[in-house]
Every structure is written in structure tokens, then in C-alpha cells.
C-alpha positions in Angstrom: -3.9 34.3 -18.0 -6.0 33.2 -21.0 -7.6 29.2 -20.9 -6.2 28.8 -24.1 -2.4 29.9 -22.6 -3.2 27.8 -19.8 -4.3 24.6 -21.6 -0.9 24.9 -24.0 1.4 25.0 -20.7 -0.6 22.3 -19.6 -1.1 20.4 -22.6 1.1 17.4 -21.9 -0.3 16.4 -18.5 -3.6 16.9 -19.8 -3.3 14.3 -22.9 -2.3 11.5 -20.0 -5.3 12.4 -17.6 -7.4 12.5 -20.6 -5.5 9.1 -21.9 -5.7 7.6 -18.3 -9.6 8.5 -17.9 -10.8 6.8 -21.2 -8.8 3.5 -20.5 -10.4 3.6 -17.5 -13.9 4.7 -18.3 -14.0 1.7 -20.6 -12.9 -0.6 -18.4 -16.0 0.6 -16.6 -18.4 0.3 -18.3 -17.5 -2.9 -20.1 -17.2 -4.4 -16.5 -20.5 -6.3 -16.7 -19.7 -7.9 -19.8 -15.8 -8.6 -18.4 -18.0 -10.4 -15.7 -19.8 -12.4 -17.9 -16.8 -13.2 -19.6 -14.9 -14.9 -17.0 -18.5 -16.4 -15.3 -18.0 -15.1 -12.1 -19.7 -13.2 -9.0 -19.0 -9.5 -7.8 -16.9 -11.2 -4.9 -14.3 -13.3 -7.0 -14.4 -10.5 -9.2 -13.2 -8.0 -7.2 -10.4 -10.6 -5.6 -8.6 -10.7 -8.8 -8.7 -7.1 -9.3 -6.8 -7.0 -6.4 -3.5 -7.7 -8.5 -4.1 -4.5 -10.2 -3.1 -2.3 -7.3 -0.4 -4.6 -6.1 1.3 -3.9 -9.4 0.5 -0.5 -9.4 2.0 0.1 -6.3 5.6 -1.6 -7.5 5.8 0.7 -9.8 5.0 3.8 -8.4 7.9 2.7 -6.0 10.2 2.9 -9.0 8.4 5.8 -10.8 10.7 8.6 -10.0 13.9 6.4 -10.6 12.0 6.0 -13.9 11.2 9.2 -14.7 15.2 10.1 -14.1 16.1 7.6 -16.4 14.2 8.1 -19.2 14.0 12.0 -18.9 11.7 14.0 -21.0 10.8 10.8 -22.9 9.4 9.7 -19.3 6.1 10.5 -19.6 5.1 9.2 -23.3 6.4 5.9 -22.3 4.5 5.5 -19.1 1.5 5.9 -20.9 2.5 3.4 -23.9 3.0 1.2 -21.2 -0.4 1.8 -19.8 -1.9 1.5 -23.2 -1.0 -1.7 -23.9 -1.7 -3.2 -20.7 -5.4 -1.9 -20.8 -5.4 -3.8 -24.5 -5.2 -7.6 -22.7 -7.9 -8.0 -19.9 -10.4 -8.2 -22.6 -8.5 -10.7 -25.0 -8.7 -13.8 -21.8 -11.6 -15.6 -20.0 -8.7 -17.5 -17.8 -8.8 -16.7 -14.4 -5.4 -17.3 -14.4 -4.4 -15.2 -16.9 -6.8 -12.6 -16.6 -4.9 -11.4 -13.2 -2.3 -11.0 -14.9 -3.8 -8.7 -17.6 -4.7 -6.1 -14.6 -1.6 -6.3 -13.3 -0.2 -5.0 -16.8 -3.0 -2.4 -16.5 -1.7 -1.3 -12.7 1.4 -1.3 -13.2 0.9 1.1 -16.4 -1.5 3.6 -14.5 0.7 3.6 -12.1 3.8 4.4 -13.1 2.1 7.1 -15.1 0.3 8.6 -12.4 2.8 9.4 -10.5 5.1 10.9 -13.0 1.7 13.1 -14.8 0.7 14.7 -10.9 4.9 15.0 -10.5 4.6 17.1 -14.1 1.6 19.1 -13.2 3.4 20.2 -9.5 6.5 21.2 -11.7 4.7 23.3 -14.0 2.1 24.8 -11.4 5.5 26.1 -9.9 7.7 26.7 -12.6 4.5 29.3 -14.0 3.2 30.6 -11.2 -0.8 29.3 -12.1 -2.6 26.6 -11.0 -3.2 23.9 -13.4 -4.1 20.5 -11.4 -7.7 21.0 -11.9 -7.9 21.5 -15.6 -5.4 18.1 -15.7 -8.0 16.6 -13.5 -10.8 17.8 -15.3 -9.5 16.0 -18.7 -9.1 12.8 -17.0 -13.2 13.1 -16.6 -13.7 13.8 -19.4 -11.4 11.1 -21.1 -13.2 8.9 -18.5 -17.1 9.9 -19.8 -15.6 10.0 -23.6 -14.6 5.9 -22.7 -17.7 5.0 -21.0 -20.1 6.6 -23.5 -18.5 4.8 -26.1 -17.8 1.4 -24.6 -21.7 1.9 -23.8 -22.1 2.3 -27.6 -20.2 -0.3 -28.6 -21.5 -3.1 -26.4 -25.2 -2.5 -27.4 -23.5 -3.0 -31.2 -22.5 -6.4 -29.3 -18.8 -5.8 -29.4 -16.9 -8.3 -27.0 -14.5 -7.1 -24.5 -11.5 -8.1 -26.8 -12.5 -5.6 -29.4 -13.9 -2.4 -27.1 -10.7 -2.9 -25.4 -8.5 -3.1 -27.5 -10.3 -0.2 -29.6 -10.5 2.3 -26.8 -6.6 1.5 -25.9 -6.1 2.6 -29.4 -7.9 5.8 -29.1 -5.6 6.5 -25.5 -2.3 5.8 -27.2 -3.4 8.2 -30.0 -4.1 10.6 -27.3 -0.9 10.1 -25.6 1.3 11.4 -28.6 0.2 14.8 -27.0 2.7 14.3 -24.1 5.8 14.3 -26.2 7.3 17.4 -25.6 10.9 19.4 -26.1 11.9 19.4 -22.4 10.0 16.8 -20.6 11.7 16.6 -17.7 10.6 16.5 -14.7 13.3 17.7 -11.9 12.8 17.0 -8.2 12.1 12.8 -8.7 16.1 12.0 -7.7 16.3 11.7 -3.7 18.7 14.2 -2.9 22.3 12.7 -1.6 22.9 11.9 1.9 19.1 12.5 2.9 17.0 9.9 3.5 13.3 10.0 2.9 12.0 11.3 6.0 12.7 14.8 5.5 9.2 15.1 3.0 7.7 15.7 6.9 3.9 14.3 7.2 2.8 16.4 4.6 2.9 13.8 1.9 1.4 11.5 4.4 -1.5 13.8 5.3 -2.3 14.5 2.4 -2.3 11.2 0.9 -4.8 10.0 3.3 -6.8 11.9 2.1 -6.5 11.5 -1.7 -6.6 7.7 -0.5 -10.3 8.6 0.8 -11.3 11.0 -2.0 -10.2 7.9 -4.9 -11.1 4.8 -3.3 -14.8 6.1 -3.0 -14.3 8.2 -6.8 -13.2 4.8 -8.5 -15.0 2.8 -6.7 -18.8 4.1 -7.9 -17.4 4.7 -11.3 -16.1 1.2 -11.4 -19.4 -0.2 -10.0 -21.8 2.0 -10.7 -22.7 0.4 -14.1 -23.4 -2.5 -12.4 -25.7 -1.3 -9.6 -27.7 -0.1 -12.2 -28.1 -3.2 -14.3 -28.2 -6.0 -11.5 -29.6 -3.8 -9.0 -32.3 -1.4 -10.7 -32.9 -4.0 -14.1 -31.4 -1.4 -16.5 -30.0 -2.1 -19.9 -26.1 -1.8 -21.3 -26.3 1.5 -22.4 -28.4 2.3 -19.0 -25.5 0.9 -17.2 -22.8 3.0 -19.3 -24.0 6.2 -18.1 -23.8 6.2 -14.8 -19.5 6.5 -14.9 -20.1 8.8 -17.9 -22.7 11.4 -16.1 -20.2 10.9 -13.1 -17.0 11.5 -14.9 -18.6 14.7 -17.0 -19.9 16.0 -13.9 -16.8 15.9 -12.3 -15.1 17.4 -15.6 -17.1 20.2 -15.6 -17.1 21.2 -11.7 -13.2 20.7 -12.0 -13.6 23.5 -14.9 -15.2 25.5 -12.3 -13.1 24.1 -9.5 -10.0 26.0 -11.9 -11.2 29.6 -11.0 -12.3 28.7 -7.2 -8.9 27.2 -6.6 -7.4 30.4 -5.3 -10.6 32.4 -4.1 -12.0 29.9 -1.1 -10.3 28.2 1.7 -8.8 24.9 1.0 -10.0 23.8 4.1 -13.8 24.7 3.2 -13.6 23.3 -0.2 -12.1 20.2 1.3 -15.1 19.7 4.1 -17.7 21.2 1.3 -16.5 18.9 -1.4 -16.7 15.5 0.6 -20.5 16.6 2.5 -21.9 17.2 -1.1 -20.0 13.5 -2.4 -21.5 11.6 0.6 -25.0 12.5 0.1 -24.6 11.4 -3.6 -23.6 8.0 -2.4 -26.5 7.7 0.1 -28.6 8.6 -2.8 -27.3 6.3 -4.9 -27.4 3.1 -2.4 -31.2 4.6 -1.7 -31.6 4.7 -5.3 -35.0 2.9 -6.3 -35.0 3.7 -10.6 -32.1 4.1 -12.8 -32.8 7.6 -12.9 -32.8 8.5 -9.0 -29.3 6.6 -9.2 -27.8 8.8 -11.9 -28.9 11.4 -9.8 -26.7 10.3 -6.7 -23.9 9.9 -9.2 -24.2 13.7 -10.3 -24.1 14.8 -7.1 -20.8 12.3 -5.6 -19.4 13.7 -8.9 -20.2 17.7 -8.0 -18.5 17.1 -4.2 -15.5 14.3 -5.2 -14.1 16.6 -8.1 -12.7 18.9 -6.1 -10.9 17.3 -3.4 -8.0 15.7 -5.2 -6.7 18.2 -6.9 -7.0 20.9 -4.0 -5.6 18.0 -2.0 -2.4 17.7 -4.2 -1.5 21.5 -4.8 -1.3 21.3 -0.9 1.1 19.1 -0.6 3.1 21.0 -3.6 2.8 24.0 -1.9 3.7 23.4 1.6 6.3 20.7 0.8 10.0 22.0 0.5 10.8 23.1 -2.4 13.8 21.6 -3.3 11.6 18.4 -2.7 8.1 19.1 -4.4 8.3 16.5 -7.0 9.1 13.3 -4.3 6.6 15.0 -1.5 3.8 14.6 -4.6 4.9 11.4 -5.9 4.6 10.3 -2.2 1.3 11.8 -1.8 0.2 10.2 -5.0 1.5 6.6 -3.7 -0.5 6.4 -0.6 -3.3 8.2 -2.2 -3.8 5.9 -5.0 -4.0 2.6 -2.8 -7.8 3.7 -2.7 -7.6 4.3 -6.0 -6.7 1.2 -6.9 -7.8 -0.9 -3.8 -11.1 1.3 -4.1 -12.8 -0.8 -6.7 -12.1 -4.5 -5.3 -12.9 -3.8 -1.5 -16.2 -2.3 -2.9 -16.4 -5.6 -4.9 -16.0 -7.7 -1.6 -18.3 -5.4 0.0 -21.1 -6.1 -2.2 -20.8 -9.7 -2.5 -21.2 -9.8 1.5 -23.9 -7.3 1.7 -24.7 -5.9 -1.5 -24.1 -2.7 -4.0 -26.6 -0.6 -1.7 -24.5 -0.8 1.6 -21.1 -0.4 -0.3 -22.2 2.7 -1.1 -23.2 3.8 2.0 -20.1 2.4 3.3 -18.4 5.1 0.6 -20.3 7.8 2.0 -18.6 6.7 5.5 -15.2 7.3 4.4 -15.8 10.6 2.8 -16.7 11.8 6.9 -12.6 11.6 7.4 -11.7 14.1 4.5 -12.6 17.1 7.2 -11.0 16.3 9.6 -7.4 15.5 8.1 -7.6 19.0 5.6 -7.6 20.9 9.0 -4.9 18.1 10.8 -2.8 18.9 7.1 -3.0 22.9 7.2 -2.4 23.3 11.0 0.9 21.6 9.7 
């Protein structure tokens, strides 16, 4: 099968990632300005992210009764939803208010998160061809296009209102791609007279390590701007490309990723993937120059693109059928608390010991992907 027929079945999915990844590569790199803004250190910074994933986690609770009830309309208003909430943090220097903003911004991403990796398994199926690392691959490269020009815009000396609300702008425009005919997304509704336990540990295993794989992902792209600023003196636009060269390095590997999906063992792309990430975070804490940082990033990006995706057409695969939609939404529950909880626990981190040892403290986690990809396919 052609890219070009691939990217057209896909092309819904791939307009939230892409959507998804620029909201979030500007919240990125505009981070050290959202800082200054509210006048606060990494520490309290990181606590009120924290509402971000406990909103995000609500709704991915009630995603797939969402995505029943609004159909094939589902997906385009998840990410209208997540649009608009990624318009607020930037308008408020309240640290009351400002909470609330990322909780609008959580909730948004994940609702939609769960309902775009739910789409992806149902059309991966429904085809017969593998498509979750081409969706993956747009969200890093929605995530670079966001950075690059957040980057851009704050050496113009755009406040956070106005690069925030501009790149939301650009996602919603982005998002009008997911309207499609039949939208639908079967599998969400739990199945009458069963309860949830029959998804088996799949979902479980393999959200572990999705869990591992984002919360050290999100985590450098969230911080890495600001290692490189406060920790190695660069400037804004220094700052800014460090998520962008991470987030285009993943794109591309995930390109690659595409055509090695079905010729190497998951297991071995799993173990291979997380070695390569965790010596791109020990070069990054190491880091002594802007440069030799960028390089660490290049590297966690090479090994980190893989594992997520590989991770979720597992649990697609070896899930029951009748249940593939609810064992990925599941998957993409527990995995995403280190999405979400990725970037403030790094925050707390390096307010108690620094940027340098939160990274090696990433490259820590990324030692338990192994070990659970061959716990998950002895299942």
C-alpha cells in the first residue's frame, strides 16, 4: 500500500495528533515565559500543573461514553474542546486562575486522546495496515511546527496571551481535517452484562509501559527549553529548539518506525527503543553547552519514538476483538498519567535537586520498558 493511500485512511487521526502536538509544542516552548508570567519557581510551577492531569484523567474516564454519544462528530469536538482550553493559560497571571486554565487544557487532551488512539486501533483493523506510527509521527511534527514557531514569536516579544491563543488557532484549523462521513468509532460501549475485567492485564501491561515511555517523552519536551536557558545560559529561540529537534526527530524515526513495525520483534524494538532514549537523557543531564544538550535530545527522541506506538498496536492486537476499542482506551488511561503527571513530577524533581538529575532520573524509568514488553508478550 502506497503512503499516499495510507495517509488518506489515516487522515482524520493524523489531523488530531498533528492538532494535539502543536498545542503542546507551544505550550513548551513558551513555558519560560508562562514562568515569568506568574513569578514563580520550577517547584510551584510544576504543582499547579498538577491539575492538568487530574482533569485529564476525568475525562478519559468518560471518553468512550463520549465518543458513543456524539458518534462520528466525536472526534472534531474533542479537539474543539482541546483547542480552546489551550487558548486560556496564557490570558491569566493568577495562580488561582491559572490552574484552572490547565485543567481546561487536560481535560481537552484527554478526552481527545483517548478517542484519536481508539480511531487509529479501529482503522488499523478495519484495513488490515498499520497506521499508529504515521499518527504518532504527525503529533511530532505538529509538536516541532508549535515549538519552532512559539520560538519565533517570543523573540518578536509576543506575550503568552497572544502565542497562545495564535497557535490554538492554527490547531483548531487543523482539526477541521477530522470531520469525516462515518466517524464512528465502534467498540467504546461496555458490552451488556460484562464488567470491565474481562480486557485481561493486557491493557494494564501495556499501559505501564506507555506510562514510562510518556512521562519521560513529555517530560524533556516540556522542560527541556528550560534546561537550556536556566541551565546552559541559552537564549529564547536556543531554548525553543530543544522540544522542536526532539519532536522532528521523533517524527521522522516514527516515519521509519512505519516500515519496521512489521519486520522486527516488538520485544526488540521495545528493549532497543528505551536503551537508545536513556542514553539521550544521560546526555542531556551531562550536557555542558546548548549544543551537547540538543544532542541528548536527538538521541531520547530516536529511542522514545518507537515505543508508544509499538506499545499500543499490542494491546490492539492481542486484546479481544470484540473489545479492541475499550482494551486501548484503557491502555491509553493508565499510560497517559505519565503523560500528564510526566511534566510536574520532573518539575518537583528539579526544584529539589535540579534539571540535571531529573533527567537522569528519566533515564531510570526508561530501564522498566524491557522488562514489561517481555512480561506483556509472554501473555
Amino acid at each position: 500500500m502506497s503512503f499516499v493511500t495510507t495517509f488518506r485512511i489515516a487522515r482524520p487521526a493524523v489531523a488530531a495528533f498533528a492538532a494535539m502536538g502543536v498545542l503542546w509544542g507551544s505550550f513548551a516552548a513558551d513555558l519560560p515565559d508562562i514562568k515569568a508570567m506568574l513569578d514563580i519557581d520550577e517547584s510551584r510551577l510544576g504543582a499547579l500543573m498538577f491539575m492538568t492531569p487530574i482533569a485529564a484523567v476525568i475525562a478519559m474516564l468518560v471518553a468512550p461514553m463520549a465518543g458513543v454519544a456524539f458518534g462520528r462528530w466525536a472526534l472534531p469536538a474533542a479537539c474543539a474542546l482541546m483547542c480552546l482550553g489551550f487558548a486560556l493559560p496564557g490570558q491569566t497571571a493568577s495562580l488561582w486562575l491559572f490552574p484552572l486554565a490547565m485543567m481546561a487544557c487536560g481535560a481537552g487532551t484527554g478526552l481527545t486522546d483517548v478517542l484519536m488512539n481508539a480511531r487509529v486501533a479501529a482503522l488499523e483493523n478495519a484495513r488490515g495496515v498499520h497506521l499508529m506510527n504515521l499518527c504518532h509521527a504527525a503529533y511530532s511534527f505538529g509538536y516541532a511546527g508549535g515549538a519552532i514557531a512559539t520560538g519565533a514569536l517570543r523573540s518578536a516579544g509576543w506575550s503568552p496571551a497572544w502565542v497562545l491563543g495564535s497557535m490554538a488557532l492554527l490547531a483548531a484549523l487543523v482539526s477541521l481535517a477530522t470531520i469525516e462521513q462515518d466517524g464512528r468509532i465502534d467498540g467504546l460501549a461496555r458490552p451488556k452484562g460484562k464488567g470491565a475485567a474481562h480486557l485481561g492485564l493486557v491493557p494494564v501491561i501495556g499501559g505501564a509501559m506507555v506510562l514510562i515511555a510518556f512521562l519521560t517523552e513529555n517530560a524533556a519536551e516540556n522542560w527541556s527549553a528550560l534546561h537550556i536557558e536556566k541551565s546552559l545560559g541559552g537564549s529564547p529561540a536556543d531554548g525553543a529548539m530543544g522540544p522542536a529537534l526532539m519532536a522532528i526527530t521523533m517524527g521522522v524515526a516514527r516515519l521509519f518506525g512505519q516500515g519496521l513495525a512489521g519486520r522486527i520483534a516488538a520485544v526488540w524494538l521495545l528493549s532497543g527503543g528505551a536503551a537508545v532514549s536513556a542514553t539521550g537523557a544521560l546526555t542531556a543531564a551531562l550536557a555542558t553547552s546548548p549544543g551537547m544538550a540538543y544532542a541528548g535530545f536527538i538521541v531520547m527522541g530516536i529511542g522514545s519514538s518507537v515505543i508508544a506506538p509499538t506499545v499500543f498496536s499490542l494491546v490492539g492486537r492481542l486484546a479481544n476483538p470484540e473489545a479492541r476499542a475499550r482494551a486501548v482506551a484503557r491502555a491509553t488511561l493508565l499510560g497517559y498519567f505519565g503523560y500528564f503527571f510526566g511534566p510536574p513530577l520532573i518539575g518537583f524533581i528539579a526544584g529539589q535537586f535540579g534539571l540535571r538529575f531529573a533527567f537522569v532520573c528519566a533515564a531510570v524509568m526508561l530501564a522498566g520498558i524491557p522488562l514489561l514488553a517481555r512480561v506483556l508478550l509472554r501473555r
